[in-house]
TILUM-816791 format. One line per 4 residues: number of its first residue (from 1); their letters; for each residue x, y, z of C-alpha. Coordinates in steps of 0.2 Angstrom, whole numbers, plus 2048, in hexadecimal, padded with zeros to 3 digits. Layout:
# TILUM-816791
NUM	a	X,Y,Z ~ ...
***
This chain:
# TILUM-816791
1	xxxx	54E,25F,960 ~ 545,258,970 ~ 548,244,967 ~ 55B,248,968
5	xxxx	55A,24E,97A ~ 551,23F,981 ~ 55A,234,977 ~ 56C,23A,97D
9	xxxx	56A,234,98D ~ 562,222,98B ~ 572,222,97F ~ 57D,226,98C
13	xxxx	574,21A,998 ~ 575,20B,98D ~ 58A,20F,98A ~ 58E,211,99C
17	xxxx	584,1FF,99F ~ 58A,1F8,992 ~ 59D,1FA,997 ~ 597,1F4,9A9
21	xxxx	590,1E6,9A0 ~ 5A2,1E3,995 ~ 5AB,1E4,9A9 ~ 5A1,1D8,9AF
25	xxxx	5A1,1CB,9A3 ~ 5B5,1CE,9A1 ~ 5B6,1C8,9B1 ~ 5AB,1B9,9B1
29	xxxx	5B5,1B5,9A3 ~ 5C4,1B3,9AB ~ 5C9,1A2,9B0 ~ 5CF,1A7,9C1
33	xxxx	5C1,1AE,9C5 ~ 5B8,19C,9C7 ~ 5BF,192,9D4 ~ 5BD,1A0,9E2
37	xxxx	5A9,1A0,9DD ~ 5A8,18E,9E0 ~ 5B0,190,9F1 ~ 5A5,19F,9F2
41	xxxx	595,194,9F1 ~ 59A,189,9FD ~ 5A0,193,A0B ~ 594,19F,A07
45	xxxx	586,194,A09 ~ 58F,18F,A1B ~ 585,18C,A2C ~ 589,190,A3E
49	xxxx	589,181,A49 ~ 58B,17E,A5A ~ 589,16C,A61 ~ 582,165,A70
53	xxxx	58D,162,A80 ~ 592,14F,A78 ~ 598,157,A6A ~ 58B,153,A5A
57	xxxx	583,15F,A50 ~ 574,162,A4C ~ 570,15E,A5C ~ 561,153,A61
61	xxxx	55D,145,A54 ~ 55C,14E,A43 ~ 569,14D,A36 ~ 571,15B,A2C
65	xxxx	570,157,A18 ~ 57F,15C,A0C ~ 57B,165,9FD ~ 580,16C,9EA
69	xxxx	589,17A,9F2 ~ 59A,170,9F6 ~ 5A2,160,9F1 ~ 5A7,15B,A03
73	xxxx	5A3,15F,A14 ~ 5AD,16C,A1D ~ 5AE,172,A2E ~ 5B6,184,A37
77	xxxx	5B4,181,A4A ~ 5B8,190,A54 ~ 5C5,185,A5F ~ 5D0,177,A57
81	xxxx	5C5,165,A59 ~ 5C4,156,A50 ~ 5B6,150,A47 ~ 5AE,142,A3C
85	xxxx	59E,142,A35 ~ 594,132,A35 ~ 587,130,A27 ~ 573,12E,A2A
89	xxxx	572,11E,A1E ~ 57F,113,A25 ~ 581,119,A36 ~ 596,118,A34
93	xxxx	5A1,126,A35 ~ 5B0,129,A2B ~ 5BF,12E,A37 ~ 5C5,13B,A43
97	xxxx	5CD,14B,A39 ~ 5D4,15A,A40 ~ 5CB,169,A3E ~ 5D5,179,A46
101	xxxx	5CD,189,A4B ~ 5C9,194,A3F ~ 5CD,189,A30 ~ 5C1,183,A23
105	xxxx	5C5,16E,A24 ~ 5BE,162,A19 ~ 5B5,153,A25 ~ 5AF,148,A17
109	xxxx	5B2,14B,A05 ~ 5A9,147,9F4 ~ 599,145,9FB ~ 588,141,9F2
113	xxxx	57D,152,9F3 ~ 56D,14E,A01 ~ 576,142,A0B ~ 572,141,A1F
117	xxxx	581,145,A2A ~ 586,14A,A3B ~ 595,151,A43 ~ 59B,145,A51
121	xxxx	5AA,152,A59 ~ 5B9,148,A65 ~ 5B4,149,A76 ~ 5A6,154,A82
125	xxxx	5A5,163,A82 ~ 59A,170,A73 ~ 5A5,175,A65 ~ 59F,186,A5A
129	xxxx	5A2,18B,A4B ~ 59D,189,A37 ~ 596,179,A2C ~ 596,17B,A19
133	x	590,16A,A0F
***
Protein backbone atom coordinates (compact mmCIF):
# COMPACT_ATOMS: atom_id res chain seq x y z
CA UNK A 1 0.00 0.00 0.00
CA UNK A 2 2.63 2.67 0.86
CA UNK A 3 4.55 1.69 -2.95
CA UNK A 4 1.25 2.75 -4.62
CA UNK A 5 1.02 6.03 -2.53
CA UNK A 6 4.65 7.23 -3.43
CA UNK A 7 4.41 6.08 -6.68
CA UNK A 8 1.09 8.03 -7.66
CA UNK A 9 2.54 11.17 -7.40
CA UNK A 10 5.86 10.83 -9.26
CA UNK A 11 3.35 9.34 -11.84
CA UNK A 12 1.35 12.29 -11.98
CA UNK A 13 4.68 14.40 -11.95
CA UNK A 14 6.12 12.72 -14.82
CA UNK A 15 2.29 13.33 -17.00
CA UNK A 16 1.83 16.81 -16.23
CA UNK A 17 5.79 17.36 -17.64
CA UNK A 18 5.53 15.41 -19.92
CA UNK A 19 2.50 17.29 -21.62
CA UNK A 20 4.53 20.52 -20.93
CA UNK A 21 7.26 18.88 -22.65
CA UNK A 22 4.76 17.81 -25.83
CA UNK A 23 3.80 22.11 -25.73
CA UNK A 24 6.87 22.93 -26.11
CA UNK A 25 8.19 20.99 -28.64
CA UNK A 26 4.91 21.56 -30.69
CA UNK A 27 5.89 24.99 -30.87
CA UNK A 28 9.44 24.70 -31.77
CA UNK A 29 8.14 22.59 -34.32
CA UNK A 30 6.27 25.10 -36.02
CA UNK A 31 7.94 26.62 -38.91
CA UNK A 32 6.65 30.10 -37.95
CA UNK A 33 8.10 30.03 -35.00
CA UNK A 34 11.80 30.28 -36.58
CA UNK A 35 12.23 33.50 -38.16
CA UNK A 36 11.18 35.63 -35.13
CA UNK A 37 13.92 33.62 -32.95
CA UNK A 38 16.56 34.73 -35.41
CA UNK A 39 15.43 38.30 -35.02
CA UNK A 40 15.26 37.45 -31.55
CA UNK A 41 19.01 36.76 -31.19
CA UNK A 42 20.03 39.59 -32.94
CA UNK A 43 18.11 42.38 -31.41
CA UNK A 44 18.33 40.61 -28.27
CA UNK A 45 21.89 40.65 -28.17
CA UNK A 46 21.61 44.67 -29.02
CA UNK A 47 23.89 47.46 -27.25
CA UNK A 48 23.29 51.03 -26.22
CA UNK A 49 25.46 53.56 -27.93
CA UNK A 50 25.89 56.85 -27.56
CA UNK A 51 28.71 58.68 -29.82
CA UNK A 52 31.03 61.26 -29.23
CA UNK A 53 30.19 65.01 -30.12
CA UNK A 54 31.52 64.18 -33.93
CA UNK A 55 29.38 61.59 -34.19
CA UNK A 56 31.47 58.09 -34.11
CA UNK A 57 30.87 55.36 -31.81
CA UNK A 58 32.64 53.76 -29.90
CA UNK A 59 34.03 56.78 -29.11
CA UNK A 60 37.92 57.23 -28.79
CA UNK A 61 40.10 54.91 -31.05
CA UNK A 62 38.63 51.26 -30.50
CA UNK A 63 36.52 49.43 -32.94
CA UNK A 64 33.17 47.69 -32.22
CA UNK A 65 33.37 43.86 -33.91
CA UNK A 66 30.16 42.20 -35.58
CA UNK A 67 29.34 38.97 -34.39
CA UNK A 68 27.29 35.34 -35.12
CA UNK A 69 24.18 36.92 -33.66
CA UNK A 70 23.10 38.95 -37.04
CA UNK A 71 23.87 38.82 -40.57
CA UNK A 72 24.00 42.71 -40.98
CA UNK A 73 24.51 45.68 -39.01
CA UNK A 74 21.61 47.55 -37.78
CA UNK A 75 21.16 50.66 -36.16
CA UNK A 76 17.74 52.27 -33.84
CA UNK A 77 18.89 55.85 -33.04
CA UNK A 78 16.70 57.67 -30.77
CA UNK A 79 16.40 60.75 -33.35
CA UNK A 80 16.41 60.19 -37.16
CA UNK A 81 20.33 60.45 -38.38
CA UNK A 82 22.25 59.15 -41.13
CA UNK A 83 24.92 56.72 -40.74
CA UNK A 84 27.56 54.54 -42.50
CA UNK A 85 29.94 52.43 -40.95
CA UNK A 86 33.41 52.26 -42.21
CA UNK A 87 35.36 49.02 -41.61
CA UNK A 88 38.75 48.54 -39.43
CA UNK A 89 40.73 46.59 -42.36
CA UNK A 90 40.31 48.93 -45.21
CA UNK A 91 39.58 52.13 -43.54
CA UNK A 92 36.61 52.96 -46.34
CA UNK A 93 33.05 53.43 -45.64
CA UNK A 94 30.21 52.04 -47.48
CA UNK A 95 27.54 55.03 -47.98
CA UNK A 96 25.18 57.22 -45.93
CA UNK A 97 21.67 55.50 -45.00
CA UNK A 98 18.80 56.67 -43.27
CA UNK A 99 18.34 55.37 -40.01
CA UNK A 100 14.94 57.08 -38.40
CA UNK A 101 14.15 57.28 -34.86
CA UNK A 102 13.10 54.34 -33.38
CA UNK A 103 13.40 52.09 -36.21
CA UNK A 104 15.83 49.03 -36.33
CA UNK A 105 17.83 49.98 -40.05
CA UNK A 106 20.27 47.96 -41.48
CA UNK A 107 23.97 50.19 -42.07
CA UNK A 108 25.85 47.32 -43.78
CA UNK A 109 24.49 44.07 -44.67
CA UNK A 110 26.10 40.45 -45.06
CA UNK A 111 28.91 41.07 -43.08
CA UNK A 112 31.64 38.57 -42.06
CA UNK A 113 31.22 37.57 -38.18
CA UNK A 114 34.37 39.49 -36.10
CA UNK A 115 34.99 42.24 -38.50
CA UNK A 116 36.12 45.97 -36.93
CA UNK A 117 33.68 48.64 -37.62
CA UNK A 118 32.70 52.10 -36.60
CA UNK A 119 29.61 54.28 -36.91
CA UNK A 120 30.52 57.49 -38.66
CA UNK A 121 26.95 59.58 -38.12
CA UNK A 122 26.17 62.79 -40.78
CA UNK A 123 27.17 65.84 -39.15
CA UNK A 124 28.20 66.97 -35.11
CA UNK A 125 26.32 66.53 -32.68
CA UNK A 126 26.04 62.84 -30.17
CA UNK A 127 23.41 60.61 -31.44
CA UNK A 128 21.82 57.73 -28.90
CA UNK A 129 20.44 54.83 -29.35
CA UNK A 130 20.85 50.79 -30.03
CA UNK A 131 23.77 48.85 -32.34
CA UNK A 132 23.06 45.20 -32.94
CA UNK A 133 25.92 43.26 -35.35
Amino acid sequence: MRTRSRVAPFALAAVVLGSGLGWATTAAADPGSAAPAVALSCYGSAKSYTTDSVGFWPTGSGFAYTTSNCADINVKPTTTRRVRVCWKTSGTCNAYRNAPAGQWTVAASDVLDGSGYWLDFEGSGVSRGQVAA
